[in-house]
Structure formats: C-alpha cells, structure tokens
N, CA, C and O atoms as a MOPAC input file, in Angstrom:
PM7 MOZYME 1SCF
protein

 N    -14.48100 1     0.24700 1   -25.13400 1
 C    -15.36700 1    -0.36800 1   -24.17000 1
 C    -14.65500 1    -0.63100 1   -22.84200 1
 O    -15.37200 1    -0.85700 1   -21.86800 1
 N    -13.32700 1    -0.62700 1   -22.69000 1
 C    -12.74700 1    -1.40300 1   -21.69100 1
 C    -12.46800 1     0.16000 1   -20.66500 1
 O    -12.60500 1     0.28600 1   -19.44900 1
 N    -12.15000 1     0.93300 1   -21.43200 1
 C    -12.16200 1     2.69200 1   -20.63800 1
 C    -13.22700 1     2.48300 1   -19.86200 1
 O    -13.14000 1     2.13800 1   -18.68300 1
 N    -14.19000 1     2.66000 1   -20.41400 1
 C    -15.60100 1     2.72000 1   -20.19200 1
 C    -15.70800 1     1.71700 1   -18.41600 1
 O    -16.03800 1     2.12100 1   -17.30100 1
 N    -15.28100 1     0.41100 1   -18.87600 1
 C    -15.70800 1    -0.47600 1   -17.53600 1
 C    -14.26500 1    -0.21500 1   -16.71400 1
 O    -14.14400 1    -0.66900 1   -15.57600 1
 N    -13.63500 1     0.22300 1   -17.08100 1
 C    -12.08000 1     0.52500 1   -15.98100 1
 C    -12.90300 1     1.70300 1   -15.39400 1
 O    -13.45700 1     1.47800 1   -14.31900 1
 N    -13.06100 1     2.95100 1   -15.96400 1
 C    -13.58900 1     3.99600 1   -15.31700 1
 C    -14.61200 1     4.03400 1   -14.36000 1
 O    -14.59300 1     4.91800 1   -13.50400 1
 N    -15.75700 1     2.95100 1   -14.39800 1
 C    -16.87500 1     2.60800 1   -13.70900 1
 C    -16.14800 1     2.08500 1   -12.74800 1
 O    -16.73700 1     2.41900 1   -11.71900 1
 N    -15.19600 1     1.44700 1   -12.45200 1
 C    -14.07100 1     0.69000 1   -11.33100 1
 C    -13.76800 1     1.79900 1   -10.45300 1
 O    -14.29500 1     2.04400 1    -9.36800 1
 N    -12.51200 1     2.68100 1   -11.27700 1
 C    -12.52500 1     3.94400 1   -10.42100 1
 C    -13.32900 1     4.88100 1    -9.80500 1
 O    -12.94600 1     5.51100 1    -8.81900 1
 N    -14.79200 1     5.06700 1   -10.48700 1
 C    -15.21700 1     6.07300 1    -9.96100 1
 C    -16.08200 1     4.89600 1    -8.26200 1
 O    -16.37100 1     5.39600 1    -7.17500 1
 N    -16.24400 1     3.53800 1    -8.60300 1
 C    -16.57100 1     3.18000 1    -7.82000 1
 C    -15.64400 1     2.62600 1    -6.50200 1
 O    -16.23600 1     2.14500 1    -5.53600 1
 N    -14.60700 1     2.69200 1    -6.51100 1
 C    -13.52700 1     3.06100 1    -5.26900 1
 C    -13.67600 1     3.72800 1    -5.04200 1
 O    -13.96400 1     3.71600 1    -3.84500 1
 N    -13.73100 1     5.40100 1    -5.79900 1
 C    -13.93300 1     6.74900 1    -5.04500 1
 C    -15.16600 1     6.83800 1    -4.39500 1
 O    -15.18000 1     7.45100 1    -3.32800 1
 N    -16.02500 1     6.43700 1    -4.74300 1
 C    -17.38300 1     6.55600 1    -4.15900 1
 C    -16.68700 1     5.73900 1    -2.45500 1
 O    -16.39400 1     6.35300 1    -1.43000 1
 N    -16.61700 1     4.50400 1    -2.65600 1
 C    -16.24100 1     3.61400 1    -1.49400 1
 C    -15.30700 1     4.21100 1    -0.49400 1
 O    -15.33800 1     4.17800 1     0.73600 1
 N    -14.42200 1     4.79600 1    -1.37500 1
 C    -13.44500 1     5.68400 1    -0.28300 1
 C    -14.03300 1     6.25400 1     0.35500 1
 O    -14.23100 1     5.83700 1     1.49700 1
 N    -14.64700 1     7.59900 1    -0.11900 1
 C    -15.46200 1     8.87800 1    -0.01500 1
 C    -16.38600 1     7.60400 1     1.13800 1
 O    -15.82100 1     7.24900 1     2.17300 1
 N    -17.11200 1     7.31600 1     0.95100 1
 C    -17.85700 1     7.15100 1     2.22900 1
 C    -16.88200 1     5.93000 1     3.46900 1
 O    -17.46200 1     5.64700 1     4.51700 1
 N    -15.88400 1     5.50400 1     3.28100 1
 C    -15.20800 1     4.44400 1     4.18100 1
 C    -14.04800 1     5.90400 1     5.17300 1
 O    -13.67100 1     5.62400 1     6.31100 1
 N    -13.64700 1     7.29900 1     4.55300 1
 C    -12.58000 1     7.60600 1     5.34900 1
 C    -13.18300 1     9.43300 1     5.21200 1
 O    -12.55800 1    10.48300 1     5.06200 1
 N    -14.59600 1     9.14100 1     5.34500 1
 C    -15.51300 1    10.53800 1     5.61700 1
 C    -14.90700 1    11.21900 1     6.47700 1
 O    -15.85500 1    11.31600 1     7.25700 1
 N    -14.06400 1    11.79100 1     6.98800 1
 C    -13.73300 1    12.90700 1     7.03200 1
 C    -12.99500 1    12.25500 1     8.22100 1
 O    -13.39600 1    12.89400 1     9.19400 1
 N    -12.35200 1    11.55900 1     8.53900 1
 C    -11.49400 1    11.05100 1     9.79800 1
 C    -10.03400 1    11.95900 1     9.31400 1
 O     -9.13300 1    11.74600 1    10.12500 1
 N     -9.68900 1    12.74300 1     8.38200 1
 C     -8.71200 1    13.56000 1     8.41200 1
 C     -9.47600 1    14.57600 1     7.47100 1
 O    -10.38900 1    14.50500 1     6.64900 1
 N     -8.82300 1    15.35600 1     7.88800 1
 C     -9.06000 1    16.91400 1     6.61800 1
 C     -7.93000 1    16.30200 1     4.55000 1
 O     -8.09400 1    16.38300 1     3.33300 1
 N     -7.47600 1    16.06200 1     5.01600 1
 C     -7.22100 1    16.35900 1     3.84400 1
 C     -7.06200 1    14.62600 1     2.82800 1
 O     -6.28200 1    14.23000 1     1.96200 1
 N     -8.43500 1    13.92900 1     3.64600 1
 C     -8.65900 1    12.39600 1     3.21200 1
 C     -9.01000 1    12.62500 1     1.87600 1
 O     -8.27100 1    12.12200 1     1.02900 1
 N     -9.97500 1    13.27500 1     1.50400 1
 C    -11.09700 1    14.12200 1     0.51900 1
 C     -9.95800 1    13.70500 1    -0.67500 1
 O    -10.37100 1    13.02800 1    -1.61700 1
 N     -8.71100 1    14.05400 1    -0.64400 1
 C     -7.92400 1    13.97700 1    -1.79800 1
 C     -8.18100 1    12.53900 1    -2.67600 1
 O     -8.72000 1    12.29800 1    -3.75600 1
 N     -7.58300 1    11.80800 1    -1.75500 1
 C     -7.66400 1    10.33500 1    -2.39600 1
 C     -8.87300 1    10.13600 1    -2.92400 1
 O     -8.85500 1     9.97700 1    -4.14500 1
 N    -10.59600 1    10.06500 1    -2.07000 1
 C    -11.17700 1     9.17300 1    -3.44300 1
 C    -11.86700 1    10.78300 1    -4.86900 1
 O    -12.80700 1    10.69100 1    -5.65800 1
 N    -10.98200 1    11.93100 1    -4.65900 1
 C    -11.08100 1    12.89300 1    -5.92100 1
 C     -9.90700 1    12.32500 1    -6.77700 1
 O    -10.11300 1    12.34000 1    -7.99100 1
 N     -9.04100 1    11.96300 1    -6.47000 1
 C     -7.64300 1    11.66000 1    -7.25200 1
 C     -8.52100 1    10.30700 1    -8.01100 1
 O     -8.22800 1    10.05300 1    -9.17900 1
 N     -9.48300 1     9.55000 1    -7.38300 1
 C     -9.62200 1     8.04000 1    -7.89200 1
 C    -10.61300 1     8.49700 1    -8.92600 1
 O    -10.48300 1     7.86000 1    -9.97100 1
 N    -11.62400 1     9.46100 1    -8.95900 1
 C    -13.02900 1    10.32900 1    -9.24600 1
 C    -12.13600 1    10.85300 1   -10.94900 1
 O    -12.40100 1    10.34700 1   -12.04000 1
 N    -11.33000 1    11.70800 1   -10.75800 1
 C    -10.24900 1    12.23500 1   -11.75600 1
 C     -9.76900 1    10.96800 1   -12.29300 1
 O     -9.88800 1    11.00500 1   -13.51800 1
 N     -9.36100 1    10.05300 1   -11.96400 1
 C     -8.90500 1     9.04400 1   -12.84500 1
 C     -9.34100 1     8.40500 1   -14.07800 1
 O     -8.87500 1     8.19800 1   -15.19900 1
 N    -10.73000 1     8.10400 1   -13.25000 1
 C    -11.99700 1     7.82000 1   -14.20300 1
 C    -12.41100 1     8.74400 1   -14.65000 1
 O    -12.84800 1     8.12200 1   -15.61800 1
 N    -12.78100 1    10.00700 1   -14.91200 1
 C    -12.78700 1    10.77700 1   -15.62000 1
 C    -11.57700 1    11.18100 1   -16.83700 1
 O    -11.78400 1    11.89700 1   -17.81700 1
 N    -10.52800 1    10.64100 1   -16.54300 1
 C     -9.34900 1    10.71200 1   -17.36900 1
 C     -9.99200 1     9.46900 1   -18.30600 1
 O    -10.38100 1     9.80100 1   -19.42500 1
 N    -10.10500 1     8.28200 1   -17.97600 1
 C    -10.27100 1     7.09800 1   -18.80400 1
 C    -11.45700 1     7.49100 1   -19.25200 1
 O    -11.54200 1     6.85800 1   -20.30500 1
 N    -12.41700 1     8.11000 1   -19.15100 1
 C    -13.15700 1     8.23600 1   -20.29600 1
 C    -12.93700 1     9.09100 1   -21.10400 1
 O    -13.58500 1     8.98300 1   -22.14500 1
 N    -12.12100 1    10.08700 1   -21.01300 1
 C    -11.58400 1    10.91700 1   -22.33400 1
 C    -10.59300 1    10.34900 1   -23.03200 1
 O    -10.11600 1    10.65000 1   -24.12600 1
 N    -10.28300 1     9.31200 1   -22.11800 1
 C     -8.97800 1     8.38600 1   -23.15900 1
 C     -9.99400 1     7.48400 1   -24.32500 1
 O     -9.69800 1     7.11600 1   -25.46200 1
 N    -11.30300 1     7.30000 1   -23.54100 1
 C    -11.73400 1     6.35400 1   -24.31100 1
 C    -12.28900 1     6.96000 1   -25.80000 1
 O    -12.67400 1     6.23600 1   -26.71900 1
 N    -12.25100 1     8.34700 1   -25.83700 1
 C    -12.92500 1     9.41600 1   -26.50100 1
 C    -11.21100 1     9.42700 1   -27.95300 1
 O    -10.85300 1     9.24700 1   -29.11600 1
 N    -10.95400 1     9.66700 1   -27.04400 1
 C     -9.20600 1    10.18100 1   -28.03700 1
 C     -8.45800 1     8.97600 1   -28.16000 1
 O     -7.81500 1     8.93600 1   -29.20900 1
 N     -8.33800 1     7.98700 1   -27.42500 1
 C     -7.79800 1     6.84000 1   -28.40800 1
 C     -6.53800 1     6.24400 1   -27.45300 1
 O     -6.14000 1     5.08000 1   -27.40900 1
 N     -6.06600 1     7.35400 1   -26.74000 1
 C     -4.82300 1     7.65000 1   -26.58200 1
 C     -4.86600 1     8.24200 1   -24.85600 1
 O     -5.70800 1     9.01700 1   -24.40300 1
 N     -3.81700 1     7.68100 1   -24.17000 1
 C     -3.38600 1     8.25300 1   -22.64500 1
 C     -2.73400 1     9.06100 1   -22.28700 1
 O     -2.71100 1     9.41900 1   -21.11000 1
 N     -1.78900 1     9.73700 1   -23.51600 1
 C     -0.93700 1    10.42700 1   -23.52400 1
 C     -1.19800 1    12.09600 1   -24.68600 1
 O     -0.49700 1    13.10100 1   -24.57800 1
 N     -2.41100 1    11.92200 1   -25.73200 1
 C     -3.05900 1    12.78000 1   -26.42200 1
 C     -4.55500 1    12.74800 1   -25.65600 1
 O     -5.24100 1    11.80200 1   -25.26800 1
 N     -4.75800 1    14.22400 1   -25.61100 1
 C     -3.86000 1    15.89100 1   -25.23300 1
 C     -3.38200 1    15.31600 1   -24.03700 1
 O     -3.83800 1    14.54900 1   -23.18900 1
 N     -1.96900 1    16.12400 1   -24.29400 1
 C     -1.02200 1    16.43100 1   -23.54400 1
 C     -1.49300 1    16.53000 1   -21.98700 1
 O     -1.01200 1    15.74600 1   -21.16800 1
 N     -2.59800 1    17.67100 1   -21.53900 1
 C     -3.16800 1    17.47900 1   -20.49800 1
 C     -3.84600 1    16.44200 1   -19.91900 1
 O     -4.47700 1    16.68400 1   -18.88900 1
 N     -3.84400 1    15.13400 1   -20.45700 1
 C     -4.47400 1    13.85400 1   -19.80600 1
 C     -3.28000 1    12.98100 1   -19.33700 1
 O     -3.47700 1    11.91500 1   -18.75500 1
 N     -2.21500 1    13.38800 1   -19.56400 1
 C     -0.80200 1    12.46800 1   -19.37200 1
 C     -0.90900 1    13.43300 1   -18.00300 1
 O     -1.02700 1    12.79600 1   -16.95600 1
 N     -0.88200 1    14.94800 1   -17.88500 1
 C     -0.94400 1    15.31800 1   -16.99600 1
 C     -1.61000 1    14.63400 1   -15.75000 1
 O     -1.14700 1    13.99200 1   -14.80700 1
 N     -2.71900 1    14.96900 1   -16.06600 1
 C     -3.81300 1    14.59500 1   -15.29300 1
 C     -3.63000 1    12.79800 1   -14.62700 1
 O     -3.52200 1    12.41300 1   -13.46200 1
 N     -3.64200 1    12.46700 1   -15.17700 1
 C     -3.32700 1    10.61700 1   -15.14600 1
 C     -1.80600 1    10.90400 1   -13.89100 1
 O     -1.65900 1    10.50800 1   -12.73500 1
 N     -1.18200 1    11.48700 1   -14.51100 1
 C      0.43900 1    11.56700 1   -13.65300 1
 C      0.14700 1    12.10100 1   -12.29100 1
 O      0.70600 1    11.55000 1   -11.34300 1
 N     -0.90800 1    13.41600 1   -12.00500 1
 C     -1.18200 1    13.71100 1   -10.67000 1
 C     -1.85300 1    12.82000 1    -9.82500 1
 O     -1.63500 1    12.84300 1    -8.61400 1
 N     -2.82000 1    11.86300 1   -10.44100 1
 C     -3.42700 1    11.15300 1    -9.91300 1
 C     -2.68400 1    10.02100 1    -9.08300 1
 O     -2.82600 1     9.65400 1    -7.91700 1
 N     -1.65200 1     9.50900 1   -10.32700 1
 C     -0.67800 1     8.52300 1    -9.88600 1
 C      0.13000 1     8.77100 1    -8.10500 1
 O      0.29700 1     8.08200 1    -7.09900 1
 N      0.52200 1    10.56300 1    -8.68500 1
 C      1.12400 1    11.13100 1    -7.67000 1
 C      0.53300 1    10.77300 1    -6.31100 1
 O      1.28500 1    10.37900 1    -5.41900 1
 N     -0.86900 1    10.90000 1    -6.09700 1
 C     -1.58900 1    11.33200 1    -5.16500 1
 C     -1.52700 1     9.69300 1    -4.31100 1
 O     -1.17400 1     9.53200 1    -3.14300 1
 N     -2.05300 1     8.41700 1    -5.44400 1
 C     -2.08700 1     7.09100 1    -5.08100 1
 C     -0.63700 1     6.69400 1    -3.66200 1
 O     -0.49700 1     6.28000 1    -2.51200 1
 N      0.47700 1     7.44400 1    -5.41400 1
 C      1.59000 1     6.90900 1    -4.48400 1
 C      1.74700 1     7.55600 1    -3.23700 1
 O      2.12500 1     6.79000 1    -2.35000 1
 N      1.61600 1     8.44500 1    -2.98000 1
 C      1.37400 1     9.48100 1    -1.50800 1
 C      0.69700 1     8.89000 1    -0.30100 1
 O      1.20600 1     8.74600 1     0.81100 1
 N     -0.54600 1     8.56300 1    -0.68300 1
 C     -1.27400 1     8.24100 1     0.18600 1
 C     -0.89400 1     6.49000 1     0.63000 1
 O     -0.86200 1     5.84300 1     1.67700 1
 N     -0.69800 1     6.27800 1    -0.51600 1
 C      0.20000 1     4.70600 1    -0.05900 1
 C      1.02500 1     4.72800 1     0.63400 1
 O      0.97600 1     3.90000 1     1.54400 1
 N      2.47500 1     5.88300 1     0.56900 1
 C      3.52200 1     5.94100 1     1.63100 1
 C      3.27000 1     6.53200 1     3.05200 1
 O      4.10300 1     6.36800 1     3.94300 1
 N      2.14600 1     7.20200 1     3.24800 1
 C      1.54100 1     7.71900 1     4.39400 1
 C      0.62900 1     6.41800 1     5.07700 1
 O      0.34200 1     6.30000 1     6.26800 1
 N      0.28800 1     5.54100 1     4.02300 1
 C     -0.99200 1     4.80800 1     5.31400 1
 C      0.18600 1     3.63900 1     5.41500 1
 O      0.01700 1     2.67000 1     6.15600 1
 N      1.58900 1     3.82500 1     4.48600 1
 C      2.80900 1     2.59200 1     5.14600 1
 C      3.41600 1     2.90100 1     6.57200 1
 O      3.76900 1     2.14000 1     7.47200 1
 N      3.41700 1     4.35200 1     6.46500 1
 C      3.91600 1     5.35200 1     7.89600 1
 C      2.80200 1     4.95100 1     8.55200 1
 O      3.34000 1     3.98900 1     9.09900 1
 N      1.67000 1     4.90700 1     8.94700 1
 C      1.08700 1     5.28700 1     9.94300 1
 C      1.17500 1     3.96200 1    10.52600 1
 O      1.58000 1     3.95600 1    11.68900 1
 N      0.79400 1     2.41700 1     9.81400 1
 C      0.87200 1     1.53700 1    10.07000 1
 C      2.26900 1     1.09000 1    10.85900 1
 O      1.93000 1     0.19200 1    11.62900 1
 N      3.89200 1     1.37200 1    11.00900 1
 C      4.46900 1     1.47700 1    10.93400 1
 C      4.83500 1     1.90600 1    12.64800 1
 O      5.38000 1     1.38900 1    13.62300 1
 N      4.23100 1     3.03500 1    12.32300 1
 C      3.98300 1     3.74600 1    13.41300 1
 C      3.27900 1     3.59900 1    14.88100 1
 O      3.55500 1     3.95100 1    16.02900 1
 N      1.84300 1     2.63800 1    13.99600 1
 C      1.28000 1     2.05100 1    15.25600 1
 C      1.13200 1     0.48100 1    15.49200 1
 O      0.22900 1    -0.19000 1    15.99300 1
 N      2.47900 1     0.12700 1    14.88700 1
 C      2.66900 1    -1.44100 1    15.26500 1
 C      2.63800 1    -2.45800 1    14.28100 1
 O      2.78600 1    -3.63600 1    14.60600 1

C-alpha cells in the first residue's frame, strides 16, 4: 500500500514539474520523466516485493537517482552563478 501512495507522490511532482519548467530549457523534460519513471518503478516494486528484484528495477531506480542528483548539482551551479 505504501508503493502505491509513494508512487502517486512521484508521479505528482512530475506532473508539477512538467508544467512549472515547460520548456524554459530543452533538455528540462528529463527531470519530471526521471520523477514519472520513479513511480513507475515503485509500483512494480509494489508488485515484486522487492527494489532490487528484477535486477532491471535497481537499474532503473539508480538512473533516476542519477538524473535527481544531476539536476540538483546544475540548479546549485546556476544559483551560484547568479548570486
């Protein structure tokens, strides 16, 4: 049950993203798909039990992570950048 309401979380940031940073860069689109994929990961976790079975959801979960931490060290740069 708790997949279930975590995933409804994520997909509803991505939604929020997706319409808060509509296209003010080309390659914004990533972040709220990385958040979209997340929640889609947690509900197959909620299916299999497990975050790490199949193998491809540890994947998946790990790119996502990737993407978070990315976009976190880029909006630390930009801020940074403009004061």
């Amino acid at each position: 049950m708790f997949n279930e309401i975590e995933a409804g979380l994520w997909f509803a940031i991505a939604l929020s993203l997706a319409i808060w940073l509509r296209m003010k860069r080309p390659w914004r689109w990533l972040l709220p798909l990385s958040f979209a994929v997340f929640g889609a990961s947690d509900v197959i976790e909620a299916q299999t039990g497990a975050w790490w079975d199949p193998w491809w959801l540890l994947v998946m979960k790990a790119a996502c992570v990737l993407v978070f931490l990315l976009a976190f060290r880029e909006r630390r740069r930009q801020e940074k950048k403009h004061g």
